[in-house]
Each structure stands twice: as C-alpha cells, then as structure tokens.
N, C-alpha and C positions, 0 to 999 in steps of 0.2 A: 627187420633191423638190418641196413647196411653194412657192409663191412670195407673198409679201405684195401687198396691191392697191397696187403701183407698177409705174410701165414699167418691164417688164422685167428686173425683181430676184425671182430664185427663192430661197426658202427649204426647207430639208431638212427633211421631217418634221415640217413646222408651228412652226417657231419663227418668230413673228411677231406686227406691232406690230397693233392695229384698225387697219380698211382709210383709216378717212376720217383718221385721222393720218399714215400713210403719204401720204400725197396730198396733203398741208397740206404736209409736208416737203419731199417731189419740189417743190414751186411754189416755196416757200423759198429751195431750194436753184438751181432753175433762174431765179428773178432774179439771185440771189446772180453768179451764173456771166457774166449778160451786163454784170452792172454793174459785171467785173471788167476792167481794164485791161492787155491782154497788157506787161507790164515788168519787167526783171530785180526780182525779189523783192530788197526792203530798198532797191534802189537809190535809188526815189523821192522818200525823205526827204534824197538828195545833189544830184540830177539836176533838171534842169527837164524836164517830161513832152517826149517824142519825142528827150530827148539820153542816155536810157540806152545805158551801152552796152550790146550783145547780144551781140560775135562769141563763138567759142571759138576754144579752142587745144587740139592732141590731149593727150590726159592725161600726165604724168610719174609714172611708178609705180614704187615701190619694194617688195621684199621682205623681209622678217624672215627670216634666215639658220633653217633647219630643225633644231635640235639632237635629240638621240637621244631617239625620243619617251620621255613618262613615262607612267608607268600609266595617268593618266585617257586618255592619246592611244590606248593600248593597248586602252583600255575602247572606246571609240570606234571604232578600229578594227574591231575585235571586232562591235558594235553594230552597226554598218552591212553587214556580211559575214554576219549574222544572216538568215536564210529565215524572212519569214512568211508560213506557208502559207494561200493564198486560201480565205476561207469557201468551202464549195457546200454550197449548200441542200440536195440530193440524199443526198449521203454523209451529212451532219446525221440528214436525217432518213430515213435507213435505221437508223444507228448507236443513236439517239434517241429515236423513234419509233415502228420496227418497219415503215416504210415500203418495202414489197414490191422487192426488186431489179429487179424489170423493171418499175415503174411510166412509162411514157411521157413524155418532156416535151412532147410535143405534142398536145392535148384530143381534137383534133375528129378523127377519121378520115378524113371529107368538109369540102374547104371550105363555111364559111358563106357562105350571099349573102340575109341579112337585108333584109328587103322593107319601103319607108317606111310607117311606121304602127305597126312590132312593138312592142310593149312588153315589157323588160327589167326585171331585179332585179338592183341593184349597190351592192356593199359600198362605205360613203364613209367615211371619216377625220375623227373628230371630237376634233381634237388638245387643245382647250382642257379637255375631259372625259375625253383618254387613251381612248378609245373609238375602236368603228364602228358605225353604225348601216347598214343597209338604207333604200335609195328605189325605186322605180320611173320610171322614163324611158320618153319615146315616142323611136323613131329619126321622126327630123325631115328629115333631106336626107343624099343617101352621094354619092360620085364611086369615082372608081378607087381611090385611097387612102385616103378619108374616109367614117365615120360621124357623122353628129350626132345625139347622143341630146339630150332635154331632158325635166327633170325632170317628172312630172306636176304639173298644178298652176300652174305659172312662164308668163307669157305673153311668147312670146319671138317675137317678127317674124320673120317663114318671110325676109323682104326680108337680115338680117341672118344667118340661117343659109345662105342662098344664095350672099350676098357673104364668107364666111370659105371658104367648099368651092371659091369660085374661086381665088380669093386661094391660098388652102391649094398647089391646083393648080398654079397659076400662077408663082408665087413661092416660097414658104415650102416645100415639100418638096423642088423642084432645089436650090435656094440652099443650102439647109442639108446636104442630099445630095452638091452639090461640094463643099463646103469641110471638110465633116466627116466623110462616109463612109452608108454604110447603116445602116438598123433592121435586127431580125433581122426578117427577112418570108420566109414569111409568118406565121412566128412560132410561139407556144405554139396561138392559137386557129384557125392552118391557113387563116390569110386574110391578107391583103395589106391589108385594109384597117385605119386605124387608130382607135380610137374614140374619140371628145371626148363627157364625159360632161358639159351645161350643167347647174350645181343652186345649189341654196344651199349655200355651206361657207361657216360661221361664221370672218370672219376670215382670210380667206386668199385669193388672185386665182388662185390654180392651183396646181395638183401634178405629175409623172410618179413614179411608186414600183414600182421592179423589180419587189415583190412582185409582181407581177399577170403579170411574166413567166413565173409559174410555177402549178405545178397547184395547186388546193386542197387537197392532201392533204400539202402540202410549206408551205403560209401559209393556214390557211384563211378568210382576209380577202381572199384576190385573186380579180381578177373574171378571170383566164385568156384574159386578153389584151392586147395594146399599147392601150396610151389614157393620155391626158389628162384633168384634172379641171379645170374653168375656172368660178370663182362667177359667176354669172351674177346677183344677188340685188341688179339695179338696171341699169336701162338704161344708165347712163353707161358701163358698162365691158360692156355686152353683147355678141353674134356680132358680127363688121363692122366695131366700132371698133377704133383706133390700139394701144391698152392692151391689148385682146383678142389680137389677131393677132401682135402682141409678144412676148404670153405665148406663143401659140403656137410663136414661134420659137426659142424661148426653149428650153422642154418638151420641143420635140423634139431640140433640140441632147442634152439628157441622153438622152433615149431612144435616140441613133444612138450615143451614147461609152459608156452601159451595153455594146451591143453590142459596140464597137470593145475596150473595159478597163473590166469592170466593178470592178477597185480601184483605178482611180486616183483619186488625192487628190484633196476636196472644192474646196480652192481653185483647182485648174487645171481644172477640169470647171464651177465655177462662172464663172471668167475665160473660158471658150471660151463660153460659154451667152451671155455678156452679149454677145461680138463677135459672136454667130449674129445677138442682136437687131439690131445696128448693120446688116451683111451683108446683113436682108432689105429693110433702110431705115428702122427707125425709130430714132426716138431715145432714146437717154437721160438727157434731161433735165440735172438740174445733178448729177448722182451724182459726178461728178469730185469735185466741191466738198468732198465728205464725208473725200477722202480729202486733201485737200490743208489741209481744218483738223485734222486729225489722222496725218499718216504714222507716225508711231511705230504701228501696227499690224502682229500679225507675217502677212504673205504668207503664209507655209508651214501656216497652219493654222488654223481654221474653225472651232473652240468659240464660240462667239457669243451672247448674251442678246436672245432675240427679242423682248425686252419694251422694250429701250432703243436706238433708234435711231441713239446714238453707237456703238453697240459694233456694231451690225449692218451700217449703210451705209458706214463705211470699209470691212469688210473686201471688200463686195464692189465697190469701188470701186477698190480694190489690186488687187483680181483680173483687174479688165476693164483697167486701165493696163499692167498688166504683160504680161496677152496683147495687147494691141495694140500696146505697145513691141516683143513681141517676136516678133509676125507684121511687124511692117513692117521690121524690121532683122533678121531672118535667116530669108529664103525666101519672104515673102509670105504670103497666105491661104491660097492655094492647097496651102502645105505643113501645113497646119496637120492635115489627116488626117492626112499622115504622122506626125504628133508625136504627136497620140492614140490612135493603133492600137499604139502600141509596148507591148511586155506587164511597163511598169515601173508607179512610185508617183514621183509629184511630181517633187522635184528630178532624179532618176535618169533619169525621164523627158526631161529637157530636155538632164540630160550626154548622155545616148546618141543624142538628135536630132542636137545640133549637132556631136560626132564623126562620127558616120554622114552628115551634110553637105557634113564638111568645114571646120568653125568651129574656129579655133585656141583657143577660148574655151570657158570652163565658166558653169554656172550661177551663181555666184558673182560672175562677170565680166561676168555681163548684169546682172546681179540690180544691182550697184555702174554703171555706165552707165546704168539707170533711175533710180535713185535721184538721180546727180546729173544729168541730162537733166531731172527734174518739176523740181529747185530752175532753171536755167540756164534752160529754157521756151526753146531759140533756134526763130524761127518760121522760118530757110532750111533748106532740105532740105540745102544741101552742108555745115550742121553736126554732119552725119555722128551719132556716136552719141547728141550731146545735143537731137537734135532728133526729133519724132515729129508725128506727123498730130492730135491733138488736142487740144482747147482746154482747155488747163490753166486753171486760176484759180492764184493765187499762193498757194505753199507757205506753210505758216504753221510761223514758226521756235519751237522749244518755250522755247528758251534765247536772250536776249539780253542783246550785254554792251554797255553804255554808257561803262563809266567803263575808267581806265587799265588797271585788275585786275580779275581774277575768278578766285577758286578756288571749284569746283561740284563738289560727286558727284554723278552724272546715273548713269540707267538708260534702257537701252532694249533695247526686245524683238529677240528673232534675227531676224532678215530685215524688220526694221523701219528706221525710217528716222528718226534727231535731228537736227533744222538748229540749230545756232552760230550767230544772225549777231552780228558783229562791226560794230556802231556806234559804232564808238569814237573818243577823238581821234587827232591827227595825233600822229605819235610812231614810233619803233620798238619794236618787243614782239617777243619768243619765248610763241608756244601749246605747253602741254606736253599732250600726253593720258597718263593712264597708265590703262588697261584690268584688270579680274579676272585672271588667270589659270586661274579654275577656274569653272564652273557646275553645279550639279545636275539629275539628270533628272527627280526630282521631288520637292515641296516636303517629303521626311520622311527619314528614318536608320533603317538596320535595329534593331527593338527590342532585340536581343543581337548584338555581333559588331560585323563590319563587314558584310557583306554578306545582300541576300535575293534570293529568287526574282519577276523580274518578267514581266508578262505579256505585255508591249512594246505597243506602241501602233499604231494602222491601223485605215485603214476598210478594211469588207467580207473582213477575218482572223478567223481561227480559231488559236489557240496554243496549245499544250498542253506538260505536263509529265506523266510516267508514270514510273511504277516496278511493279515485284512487291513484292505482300506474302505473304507465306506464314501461315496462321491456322492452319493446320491443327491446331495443337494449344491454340490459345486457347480458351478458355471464353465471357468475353466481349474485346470489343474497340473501343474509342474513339479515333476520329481524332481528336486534339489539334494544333491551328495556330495562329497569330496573318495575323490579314489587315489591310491595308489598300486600302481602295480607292475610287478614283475614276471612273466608270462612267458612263458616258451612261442616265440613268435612263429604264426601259418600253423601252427599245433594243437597247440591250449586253448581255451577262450573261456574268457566269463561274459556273465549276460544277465541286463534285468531283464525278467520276463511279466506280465500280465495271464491272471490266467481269470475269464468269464464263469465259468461252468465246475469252480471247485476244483481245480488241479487238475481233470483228466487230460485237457489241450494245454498247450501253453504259446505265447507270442511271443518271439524277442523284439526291445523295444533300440530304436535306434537312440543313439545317446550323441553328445560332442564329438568323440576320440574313436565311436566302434565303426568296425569294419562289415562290411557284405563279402570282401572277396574270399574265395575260399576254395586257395592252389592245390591244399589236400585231403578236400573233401572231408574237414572236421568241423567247422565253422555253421552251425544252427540258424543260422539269421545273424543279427546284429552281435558281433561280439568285440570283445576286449582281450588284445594280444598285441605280446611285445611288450615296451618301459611306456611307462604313464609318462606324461611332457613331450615322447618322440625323439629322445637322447639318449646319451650312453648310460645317463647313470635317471634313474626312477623320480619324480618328483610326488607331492600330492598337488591332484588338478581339480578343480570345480567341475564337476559334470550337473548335466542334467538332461532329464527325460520328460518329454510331453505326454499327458496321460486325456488331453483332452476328447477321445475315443471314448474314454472311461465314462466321463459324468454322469449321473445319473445311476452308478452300477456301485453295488459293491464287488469287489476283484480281488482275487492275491494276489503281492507283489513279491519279486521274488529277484534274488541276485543267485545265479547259479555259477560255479567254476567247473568245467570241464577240463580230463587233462587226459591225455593219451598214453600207448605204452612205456614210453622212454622217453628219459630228461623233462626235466621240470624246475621252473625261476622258484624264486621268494613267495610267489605268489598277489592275493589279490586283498587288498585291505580299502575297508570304506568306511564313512564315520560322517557329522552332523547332518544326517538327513533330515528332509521337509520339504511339507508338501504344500504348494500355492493354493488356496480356492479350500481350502481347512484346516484348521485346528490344529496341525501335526507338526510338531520337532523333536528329534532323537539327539544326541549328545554320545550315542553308547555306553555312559557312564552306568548303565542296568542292564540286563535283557530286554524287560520292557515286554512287547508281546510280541517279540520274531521267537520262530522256531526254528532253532539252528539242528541241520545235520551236517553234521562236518565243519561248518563253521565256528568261529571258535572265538568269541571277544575277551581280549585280554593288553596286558598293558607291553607287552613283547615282552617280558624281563624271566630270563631261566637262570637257575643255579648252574655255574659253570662245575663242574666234576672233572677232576683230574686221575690218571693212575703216574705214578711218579716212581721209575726203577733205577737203581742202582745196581749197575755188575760190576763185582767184583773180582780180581784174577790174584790168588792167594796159591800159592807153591805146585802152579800151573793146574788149580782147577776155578773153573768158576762160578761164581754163586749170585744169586739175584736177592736184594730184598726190595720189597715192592709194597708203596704204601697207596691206599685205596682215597684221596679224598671224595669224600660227599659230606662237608658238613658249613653249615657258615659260621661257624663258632671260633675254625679254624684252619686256616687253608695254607699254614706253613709247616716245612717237615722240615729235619737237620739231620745231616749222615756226619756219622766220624769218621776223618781217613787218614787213620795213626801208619806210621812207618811208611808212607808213600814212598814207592820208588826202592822199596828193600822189600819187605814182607809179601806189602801190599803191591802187589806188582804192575797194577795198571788197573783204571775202572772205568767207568762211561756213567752217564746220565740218560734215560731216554725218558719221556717226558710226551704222553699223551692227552687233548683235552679227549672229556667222552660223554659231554652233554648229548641225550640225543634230541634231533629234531632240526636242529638250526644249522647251518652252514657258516655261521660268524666264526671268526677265530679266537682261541684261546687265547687271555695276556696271561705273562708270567714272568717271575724274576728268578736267576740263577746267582750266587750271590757264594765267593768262592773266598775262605779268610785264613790265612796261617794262624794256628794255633798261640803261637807265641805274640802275634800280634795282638789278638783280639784283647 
C-alpha cells in the first residue's frame, strides 16, 4: 500500500497527490486545527465564548416498525448471504498459468543472513507510468528484525539508518506487534528479518504490497519478501526523521493485518494503520480537519482520486476517527488484534467483534454514536458515547437554515454523515424528513429484462459464474454478451475463461475490449479493466468471444472477476448471452444452469435505510434522539421543536444513508414548517 509524503497517510497502489503538496496541505491543515476553538459547533454565533453549553443526555431512540420485507429487502438479504470466495494467488495461478502444484511458498530452503555491504536487485513500482523498473541497493545497517537497503547512488547518513534500526527495535515493531498481532515471519524469504528498501519513488512517501509475499512465478514483480519501500529522494523526510519512522509504522501495521485477514476492507485496515501511527507516538497533524470540513464521506469504502486531496484526505480521516472512536469505547487498543484477526470484511468484521464481547450494539449503532459524538465534541470522559480522546476541530454543517422554513432535497452518501443546523428564530416549528425508499447498487439497468449477472464487489475476491456448453456438434461457435463494467483499471480484471478438462486448467479467452498488458503483474491473460465504452463514465458494450477452438468439445464457460488488495469500481455486469453454431440464449431473467460463486443476478434495486438524529441543546445539556429507518411502509419521521430559541436552545439534524453494499447516494427531503403556519 503506498502512502503519499504526509505523516502517516498510506496510499494503495499509488494513488497519490506530488509529495511537496501534500505537505503544504498537512501544515494547512494542522494550523487550521489549533486555531480551532473546542465549542459546541453553531453554538458560537448564540453564546459568549466559555458559556457554551457542552453537557449531554443519553440518546432517545426510536424504531420504524419492520413490515414484511419487499423484494429489494429480499435482494438484500440475499446480497449479504452471498460467499465471496477469497482470491489466492496460488490456485490463480495453477488454474491460469500452468503454475506446478507443488510450487513452494517459501523461496529460500536456508535462512538468509545477508552481510552489510551486499548489493541487491529489486523490483520498484512506478505508479505514475503503470510500470516497474529494477534498481540496485546496498544493505546499509540489519538488527534482528531489520534490513536497510539503500539505493545505489542516494547519499543517505549511515547516523539516520542507525537511528531508524533502533527506533525499529525499540519501539515500532513491539508497539505495533501488541496492539495488532504478528507479520508472517519468517516468511516467504525464510528470514525473520524485514527489509526497508530507501530509493527514489516518484511521488510517493512509502509502500507495503502483498505482492512480494509471494514467489515470482505467482507475481513476477515481487522481490519474495517482507519489506517496505520508503522515498528517501530528500533529506527532510529521510532514515531518523518523525515523517519516516511514521511511515514505518504505519507500513507495518498493513504488513502484520495482511497476515492476520488478507481481505479485509481497505477502510478499516487503513483506520488501524493510522492509530499504529498514533500508538508509536507520532502525530498526525491537522488530518482530523479534512474530515470535519467534509463528513458527508462514505466510511465503508475507499475508491478515492489520488489526484485531489478533497476526495483523498477525508476518507482517511473517517477511517482513523472512526477506529479511534471505537478502540476507546469498546475494549481499548489492546483489543484491537482481536477485531482484525477475525476472518470477516468490514462491517461483519465489527458485528462479530462486538457480539463476541459482549456489546449489545451493532455496527450501525457505533457508526450513529460517532457520527453524533464528532458534531457534540463533549471534552469529559463521563459523556459516555459522545465523548472520545481527540481533538476534533468543528464539524462543518453542509445544510443551514436561517429563516422560518426550509424545504431541501439533500443527498448523502451510506455511512456518511449531513449536519442540519438549525439557526433559526425563536418560534416553534415541526422538522419533517421524508427519505428514498429504494437505492441502486449501481449506477445502470439491465439492457433487456429486469435483471443481469453481477460480479459483486470486494477487495482481494475472485467470483465466478460457470456453466457447460456442449459444441460437439457445432461447426463454428461465438460467444455473444452485453458487459458493463466498472473495474479498478491495471488492477482488477474479469475474464471469460474455457476450461477442457473440468475446471483444473483454465484459458482466458480474448474478447472485443480485453486486454493482455499487464503493468502489475495481475492480469491472467485476456482481461477486462477500466469503464466499459473506454470513457469517463461506464456504458453497456456488445462483446463477444470466439469459441471456434472448442467444437467438437464439451467445455465450461466461465466469466471470472478478480480484484486485488485495495480499491475496487462498481464492478462487472453481463446479461443476453448466446452462443452461435447452437441452441443457446440467456436473458438472465433465471439462473438457468450457471453456477454463481460470488456472482450475484439481480435487478440492482436495495432498500435505502437511514438513521436520522436530532441533537438537542436544552439548559446547556444535550440530548440526541435517534430514529432507525428500515422499513418501506414508512420512511418519514417528524421532530417537534417547541420554544426554539428560549428553552430549546439550539439543535442540528444529522442525517445518515446506511444501506450497505452500494456506493449510490442517498435522496432525501428536510422539510422545516412554523408551527403556527402549518
């Protein structure tokens, strides 16, 4: 996982801003932070500074009666009961590649004990060219854990490689080792130690990439071993310093959770990365700030534009609040192995921690207690859930109403976050919300019908769909499909494949739109990455594949989606197949006789689900009450907000979708009425 040159923010696979911008940003951002005055958000413009009030009051929660689900709930249902089976590189590339069943995952037969002075060749990642090139390194200084390699060429202070191998030592490998679990040691390369390779990489402060956990005949860009890539291409952020050793802690946090669940999702694997940072003691600067002028960001998922520092430093700004909300309110640091050795994905992850605890609460219910905890900011520990250990700066509301009324369509993303505030006169008023009922899992409609074949979405999955075709008496024979797809481009890839012999081998077959090249060494053969049409935005395309190889055979046919550790599109949807030279058209309007694992046919349409809070500031305490929708029966709530402006001293709206699964955004109406009016 890359990480841009800022404290302590990793990047996956190189998506990332120039170094010397990021670092104008961080400084931006950490004034920003101290010239921020801890006070209930909005109150300031009622209050004279030190007479806000702060307290709270435990939450009033109400539920939306469960009526008999309807299909989209069923689709849902269904959806989330769905198996997506874990990539492995191995089977890949047996099935794939022809790669030998008894190939080894571990290189070396003898440990290495590489002596200061050796010089090495090692593959580096040159993300801005979709490339790798080869460098050579000298090892520089080792310990019991630690190699330091540096590039040839780079003159790098033996005093700074000295003080990182202590440090390493000393700190950063227990620290990150209690709170988070072991690396695999002593690994693929049969050594305990782990290697930091210092170079030039254009653009980037650091990496860890699985790849290299594995042999080169399974990625052959991995150097077949545990390590780190840290740009060293300027003294300011060299061995020794704050930025560096940050990074390190950072790097390794991913390298011990590869170990512990190499699929779990990119946001909670980047949320724990950032508390490693905190844990070994440094800081992170004003990063809160990013998220607090933006929380409408969705939590649950990590597609992000490394080109735009709006879109990149909220999310990982969400991700470290949220794990550090919810190490310090259920279980400490301490339990935080145990939440990432669990062998789930994201949310599922956190259901099954906090049942297996002991927590009467779900994900949902932390998720809605952070949300309004960042607006509330109370600085005493005995306010319980809306209080946390770090320095918020004040939530920045997206929506504010000044005047008597307000009628709004608002949108906001699933596991994101809209502030309402409510500056308005003294009066009484009824707040109506009335919510979507329905959301889509992705932005298109099947091109016939109502429903297609989808590829479902996840990092580090493999999905497939397969059937028999029987040829034997075709002559010739064309695979005919319609695809859409959205695809982590040079990363992900789907493929139809052919397989002779019952599934043990398989061929990818070249199609219209697939690709051979393959800049990171994830690409099988013939694949599908990037948007369907070759434009910004996805279309559905006619493909088709030539099976005339086949005649004569009977074969499985098979469309597979592969996806790797971090970031991942909409994914991959296909629908009216048929085949030339017999008998065969599909509609997907059935199963019919594919066997889907992980694929999923359905008509896209989810039950949108909202949590919908109101805080209230009543003779300077505050109170939340918090209404749950899940139902289609009913998706409007109404608050009374008698004496505004006297009693009732000030309140907000915050206002979350929490479908999970889809990345579409939530519609909704805020709908604000003087009482005397209505």
């Amino acid at each position: 996982m890359r990480i841009p040159r800022t404290k302590g923010l990793s990047k996956c696979k190189g998506r990332r801003l120039p170094a010397a911008l990021f670092v104008a940003l961080l400084l931006a951002a950490s004034f920003f932070v101290v010239a921020c005055s801890q006070v209930v958000p909005g109150l300031d413009e009622f209050y004279p500074e030190g007479e806000q009030p702060t307290g709270i009051a435990p939450p009033a929660e109400s539920f939306q009666p469960l009526a008999p689900a309807t299909q989209a709930e069923q689709t849902l249902q269904r959806l989330l009961a769905t198996e997506k089976p874990d990539r492995d590189l191995f089977d890949l590339g047996r099935r794939y590649k022809g790669i030998a069943q008894n190939v080894d995952r571990i290189v070396n037969a003898e440990q290495p004990d590489y002596v200061v002075g050796t010089v090495q060749t090692f593959w580096v990642a040159d993300d801005a060219n979709s490339t790798y090139y080869q460098i050579r390194a000298e090892l520089r200084g080792k310990s019991e854990h630690l190699y330091m390699y540096v590039e040839e060429g780079l003159d790098i202070p033996q005093s700074g490689i000295d003080k990182t191998i202590q440090i390493f030592e000393e700190t950063i490998y227990p620290t990150v080792r209690q709170y988070y679990g072991e690396e695999w040691s002593p690994g693929v390369d049969n050594d305990p130690r782990i290697t930091v390779l210092n170079a030039r990489i254009p653009g980037v402060g650091g990496y860890y990439s699985s790849a290299d956990e594995f042999p080169s005949a399974v990625n052959p860009f991995s150097n077949e071993r545990e390590m780190f890539y840290i740009n060293v291409d300027g003294q300011e952020y060299g061995p020794g310093t704050e930025f560096y050793l940050s990074t390190l802690c950072h790097e390794f946090q991913h390298m011990v959770h590869w170990n512990q669940n190499a699929s779990q999702e990119t946001w909670l694997n980047e949320g724990a990365s950032m508390v490693a940072s905190v844990l070994c003691g440094y800081s992170l600067g004003g990063i809160a700030s990013w998220y607090a002028a933006n929380p409408d960001v969705q939590l649950t998922h990590w597609s992000v534009d490394p080109r735009d520092p709006r879109d990149v430093l909220p999310h990982y700004a969400a991700a470290y609040l949220f794990m550090e909300y919810f190490a310090q309110h259920y279980g400490g640091y301490e339990k935080l192995r145990t939440l990432i050795a669990l062998p789930l994905r994201g949310q599922a992850t956190v259901d099954a921690y906090l049942e297996s605890e002991g927590y009467a609460v779900d994900f949902n219910d932390v998720f809605a207690d952070w949300t309004a905890a960042n607006y509330i900011d109370d600085e005493r520990p005995e306010a319980g859930a809306y209080y946390y250990d770090v320095r918020l700066p004040r939530m920045r509301p997206q929506e504010i109403a000044r005047g008597r009324t307000l009628d709004k369509n608002l949108t906001v993303k699933q596991f994101g976050a809209k502030y309402v505030d409510l500056r308005i006169p003294q009066g009484n008023y009824t707040l109506d919300f009335q919510g979507a009922s329905q959301v889509r899992i992705f932005p298109t409609t099947a091109p016939s019908g109502t429903h297609a074949w989808w590829g479902n979405r996840s990092d580090m999955a493999a999905t497939s769909l397969t059937r028999e075709v029987d040829l034997w008496d075709a002559v010739t024979a064309v695979f005919r499909f319609k695809a859409w797809y959205d695809i982590e481009a040079d990363f992900d890839y789907a493929y139809v494949a052919a397989s002779t012999d019952g599934g043990k081998t398989w061929q990818t077959l070249p199609g219209m739109s697939t690709t051979t090249e393959n800049p990171n060494g994830n690409n099988l053969g013939h694949g599908f990455t990037g948007k369907s049409g070759g434009g910004d935005v996805a279309l559905w395309i006619d493909e088709e594949v030539n099976l005339d190889d086949y005649v004569g055979k009977r074969i499985l046919l098979r469309f597979e989606y592969v996806t790797d550790d971090a970031v991942n599109g909409v994914g991959f949807l296909v629908d009216d197949f048929s085949i030339s030279g017999i008998e065969f058209s599909d509609d997907a309007e059935s199963d019919g006789d594919w066997e889907a694992r992980g694929f999923f046919r359905t008509d896209g349409v989810l039950p949108q689900y909202f949590i919908v809070q109101l805080v209230r500031y009543v003779d300077g305490l505050a109170s939340v009450e918090r209404v749950m929708l899940r139902t289609h029966d009913s998706m409007d709530v109404s608050f009374s907000l008698d004496d505004y402006g006297q009693e009732l001293q000030h309140a907000a709206l915050i206002v979350s979708g929490v479908t999970p699964v889809t990345t579409e955004v939530a519609h909704f109406n805020v709908r604000l009425v003087p009482v005397a009016d209505e």
